[in-house]
C-alpha positions as CSV (number, residue, x, y, z in Angstrom):
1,X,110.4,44.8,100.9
2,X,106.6,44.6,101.3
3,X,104.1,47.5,100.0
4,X,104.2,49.5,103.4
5,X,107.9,49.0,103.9
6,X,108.3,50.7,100.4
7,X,105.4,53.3,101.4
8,X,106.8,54.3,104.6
9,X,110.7,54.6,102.5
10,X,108.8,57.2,100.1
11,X,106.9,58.8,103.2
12,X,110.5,59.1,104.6
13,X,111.9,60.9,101.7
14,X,109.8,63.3,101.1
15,X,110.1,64.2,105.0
16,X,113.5,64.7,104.6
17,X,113.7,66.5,101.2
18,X,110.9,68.8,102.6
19,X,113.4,69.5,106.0
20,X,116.3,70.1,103.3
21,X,114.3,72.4,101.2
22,X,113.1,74.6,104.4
23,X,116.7,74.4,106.1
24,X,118.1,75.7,102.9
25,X,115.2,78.6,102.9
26,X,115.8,79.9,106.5
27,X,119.4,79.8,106.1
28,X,119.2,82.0,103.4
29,X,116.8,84.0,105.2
30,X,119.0,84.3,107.7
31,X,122.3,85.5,105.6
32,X,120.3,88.2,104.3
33,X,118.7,89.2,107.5
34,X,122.4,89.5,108.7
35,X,123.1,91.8,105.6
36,X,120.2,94.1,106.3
37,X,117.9,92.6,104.0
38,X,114.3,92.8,104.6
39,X,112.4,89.5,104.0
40,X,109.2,87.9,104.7
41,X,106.4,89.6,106.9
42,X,106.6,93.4,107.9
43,X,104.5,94.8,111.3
44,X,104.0,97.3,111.5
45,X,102.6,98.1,107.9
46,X,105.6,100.2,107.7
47,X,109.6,98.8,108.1
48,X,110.7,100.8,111.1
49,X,113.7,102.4,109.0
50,X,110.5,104.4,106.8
51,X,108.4,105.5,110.5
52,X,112.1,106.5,111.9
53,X,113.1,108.6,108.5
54,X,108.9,110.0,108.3
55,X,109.3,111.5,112.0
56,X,112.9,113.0,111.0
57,X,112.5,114.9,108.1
58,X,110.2,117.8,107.9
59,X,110.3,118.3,104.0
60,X,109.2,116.1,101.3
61,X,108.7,116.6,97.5
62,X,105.4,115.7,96.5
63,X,104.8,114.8,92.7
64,X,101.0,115.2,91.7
65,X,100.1,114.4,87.6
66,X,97.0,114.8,85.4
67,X,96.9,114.1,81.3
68,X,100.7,112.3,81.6
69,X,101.8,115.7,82.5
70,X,104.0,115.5,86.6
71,X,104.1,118.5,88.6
72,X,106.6,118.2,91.6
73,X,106.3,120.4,95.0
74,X,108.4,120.9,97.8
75,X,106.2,120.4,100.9
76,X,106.4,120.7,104.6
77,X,104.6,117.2,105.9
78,X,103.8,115.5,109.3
79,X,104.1,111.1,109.4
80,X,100.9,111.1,111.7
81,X,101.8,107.6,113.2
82,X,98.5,106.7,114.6
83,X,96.6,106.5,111.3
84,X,100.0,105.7,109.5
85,X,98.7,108.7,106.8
86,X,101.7,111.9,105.5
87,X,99.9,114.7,106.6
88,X,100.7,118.1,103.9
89,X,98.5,121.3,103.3
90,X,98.3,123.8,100.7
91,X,96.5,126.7,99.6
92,X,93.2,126.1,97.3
93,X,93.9,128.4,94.9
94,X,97.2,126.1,93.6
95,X,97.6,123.8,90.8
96,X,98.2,120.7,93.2
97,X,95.4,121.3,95.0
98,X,93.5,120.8,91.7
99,X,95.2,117.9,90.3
100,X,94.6,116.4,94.1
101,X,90.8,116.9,92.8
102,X,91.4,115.6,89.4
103,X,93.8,112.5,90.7
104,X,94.6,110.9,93.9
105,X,97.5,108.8,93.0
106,X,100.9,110.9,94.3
107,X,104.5,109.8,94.8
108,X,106.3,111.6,97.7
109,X,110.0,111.3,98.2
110,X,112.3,112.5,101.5
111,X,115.8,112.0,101.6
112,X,118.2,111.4,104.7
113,X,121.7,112.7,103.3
114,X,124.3,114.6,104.6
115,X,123.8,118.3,105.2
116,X,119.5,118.0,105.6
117,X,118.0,119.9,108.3
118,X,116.1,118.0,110.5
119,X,112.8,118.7,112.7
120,X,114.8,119.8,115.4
121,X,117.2,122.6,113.4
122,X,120.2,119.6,113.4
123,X,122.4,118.4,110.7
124,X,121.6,115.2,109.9
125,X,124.6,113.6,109.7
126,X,123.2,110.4,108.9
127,X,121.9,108.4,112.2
128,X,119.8,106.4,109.6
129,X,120.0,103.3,108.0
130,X,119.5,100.3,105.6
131,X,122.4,98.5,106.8
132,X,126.2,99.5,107.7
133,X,129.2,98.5,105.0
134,X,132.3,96.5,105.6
135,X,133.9,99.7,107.1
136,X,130.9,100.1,109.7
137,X,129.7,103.7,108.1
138,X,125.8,103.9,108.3
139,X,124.7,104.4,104.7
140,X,121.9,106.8,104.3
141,X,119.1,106.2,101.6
142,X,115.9,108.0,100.0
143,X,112.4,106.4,99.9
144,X,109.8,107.0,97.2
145,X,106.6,106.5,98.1
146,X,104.1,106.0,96.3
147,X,99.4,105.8,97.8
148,X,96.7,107.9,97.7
149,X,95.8,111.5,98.4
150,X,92.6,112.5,100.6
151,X,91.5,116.1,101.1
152,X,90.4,116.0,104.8
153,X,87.0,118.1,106.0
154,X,85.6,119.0,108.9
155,X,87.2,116.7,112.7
156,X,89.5,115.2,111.3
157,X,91.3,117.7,109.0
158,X,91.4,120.1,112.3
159,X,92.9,117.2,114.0
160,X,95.8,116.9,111.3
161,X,96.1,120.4,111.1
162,X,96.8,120.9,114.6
163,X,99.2,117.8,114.0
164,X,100.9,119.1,111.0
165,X,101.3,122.5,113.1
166,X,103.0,120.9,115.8
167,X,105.2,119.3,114.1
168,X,106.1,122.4,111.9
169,X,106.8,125.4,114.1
170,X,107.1,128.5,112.4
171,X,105.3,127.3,109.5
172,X,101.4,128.4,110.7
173,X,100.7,130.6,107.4
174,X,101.3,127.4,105.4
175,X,99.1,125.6,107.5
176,X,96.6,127.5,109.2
177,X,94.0,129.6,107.6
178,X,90.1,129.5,105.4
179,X,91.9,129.0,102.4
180,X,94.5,126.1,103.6
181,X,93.4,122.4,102.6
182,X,94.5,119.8,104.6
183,X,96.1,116.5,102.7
184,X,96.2,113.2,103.9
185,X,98.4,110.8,101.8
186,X,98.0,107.0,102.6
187,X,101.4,105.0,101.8
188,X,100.7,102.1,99.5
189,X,104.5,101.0,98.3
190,X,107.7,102.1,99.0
191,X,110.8,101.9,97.0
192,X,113.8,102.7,99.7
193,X,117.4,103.1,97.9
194,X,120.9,103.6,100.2
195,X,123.8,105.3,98.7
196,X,125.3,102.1,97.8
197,X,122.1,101.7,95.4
198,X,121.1,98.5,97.3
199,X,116.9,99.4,96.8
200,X,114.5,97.7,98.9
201,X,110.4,97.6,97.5
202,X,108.0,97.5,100.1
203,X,104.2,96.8,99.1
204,X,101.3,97.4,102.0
205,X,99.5,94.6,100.1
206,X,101.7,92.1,101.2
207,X,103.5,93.8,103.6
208,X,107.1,92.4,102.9
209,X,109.8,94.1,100.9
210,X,112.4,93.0,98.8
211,X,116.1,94.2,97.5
212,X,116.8,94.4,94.5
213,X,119.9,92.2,95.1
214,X,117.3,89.5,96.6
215,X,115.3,89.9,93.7
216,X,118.4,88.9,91.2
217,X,119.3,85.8,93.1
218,X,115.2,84.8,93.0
219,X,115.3,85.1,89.3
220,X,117.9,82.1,89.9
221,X,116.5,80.4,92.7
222,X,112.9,78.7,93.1
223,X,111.3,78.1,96.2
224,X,108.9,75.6,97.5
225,X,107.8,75.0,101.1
C-alpha cells in the first residue's frame, strides 16, 4: 500500500469515527428530548415552560440581601414579555426598597402546585409542565430565578406600571401612587425543579439548560464533536 493509499485509509477513519461520535451525540440528545429534557440551544432567551408559568402566576417571593443578611417578600409581579423583565412595585419607605438601592442581585421564586390561585381567580390544578411520568400525570415544578433589579423612572416605569396594573386588578394601592417604586427584574439563570425533583438550570449566558440527571451522566460521559 503506497503513501496515499495509507493516507486516504486514515482520512477514512477518522470520517467515520467522527460520524460514530456525532450519531452517538444526537441519539442521546434525542432520548432525552423524548424524556423532557432540555438540551442544547434555547430561543427564546426563556424555555417556554418559564414564559407560560411567569404569565400564570400573579405572586412571587422575592428574596433581596445586604451584609449576608436575606430578606424575603411576597410580591404581586407582571412577566412583561416584550422586554423579557418581572415587573414588582413597592412602597419607598420599605426595607426592600433600600436594599434594591444598596444591591441589585435578587432571587425570585413562583411556584405552580396544586391549590395556587391563578391570574384569572382559578385553581391551578396543574396545566404545567416539565415533562409527564410513566402514569401520564403532568408534574408541576417551581423555578428560582435568579438577575438583576432596576428601579425604573420616568416613560418607562409609567409604562410598567400601567403593565403591572393590568395584570393585577384590584391591586392599584400597591401599585399606583407618589410613593410607589416601580421594579424591573432582568432574569439571568433559572434553576426549574418538578415534584419528582428532576431540576433543570437554565443560564441567559448560554442560553441552554441542563438537568440535573443530564448533568450526572456528563460527569461520566465526554463529548467531542
Amino acid at each position: 500500500m503506497g503513501r496515499r493509499d495509507r493516507s486516504l485509509v486514515s482520512t477514512l477513519a477518522i470520517i467515520g469515527a467522527l460520524a460514530y461520535v456525532v450519531t452517538g451525540v444526537m441519539r442521546k440528545r434525542r432520548k432525552r428530548a423524548e424524556l423532557g429534557y432540555y438540551d442544547g440551544t434555547i430561543e427564546p432567551p426563556l424555555p417556554p415552560e418559564v414564559v407560560a408559568l411567569l404569565h400564570k402566576c400573579s405572586l412571587c417571593y422575592l428574596s433581596t440581601f445586604t451584609d449576608d443578611h436575606p430578606h424575603l417578600s411576597l410580591m404581586n409581579f407582571t412577566y412583561y414579555q416584550p422586554d423579557e423583565v418581572i415587573i414588582m412595585s413597592t412602597r419607598r419607605d420599605t426595607k426592600k426598597y433600600n436594599l434594591l438601592q444598596s444591591s441589585n442581585n435578587v432571587a425570585v421564586l413562583v411556584h405552580d402546585f396544586p391549590g395556587q390561585r391563578s391570574r384569572d381567580g382559578s385553581s391551578s390544578s396543574p396545566p404545567l409542565h416539565l415533562s409527564s411520568d410513566e402514569t401520564g400525570k403532568m408534574e408541576t415544578f417551581s423555578i428560582t430565578m435568579n438577575g438583576r433589579a432596576r428601579i425604573e423612572a420616568g416613560e418607562v416605569a409609567e409604562t410598567y406600571r400601567e403593565e403591572h396594573r393590568k395584570n393585577n386588578p384590584g391591586s392599584e394601592q400597591f401599585i399606583v401612587g407618589d410613593n410607589i417604586a416601580i421594579v424591573s427584574v432582568k432574569i439571568e439563570t433559572a434553576r426549574i425543579c418538578n415534584l419528582a425533583d428532576k431540576v433543570t438550570y437554565w443560564d441567559v449566558r448560554n442560553q441552554t439548560s441542563n438537568s440535573n440527571q443530564q448533568q450526572q451522566q456528563q460527569q461520566q460521559e465526554t463529548w467531542s464533536v
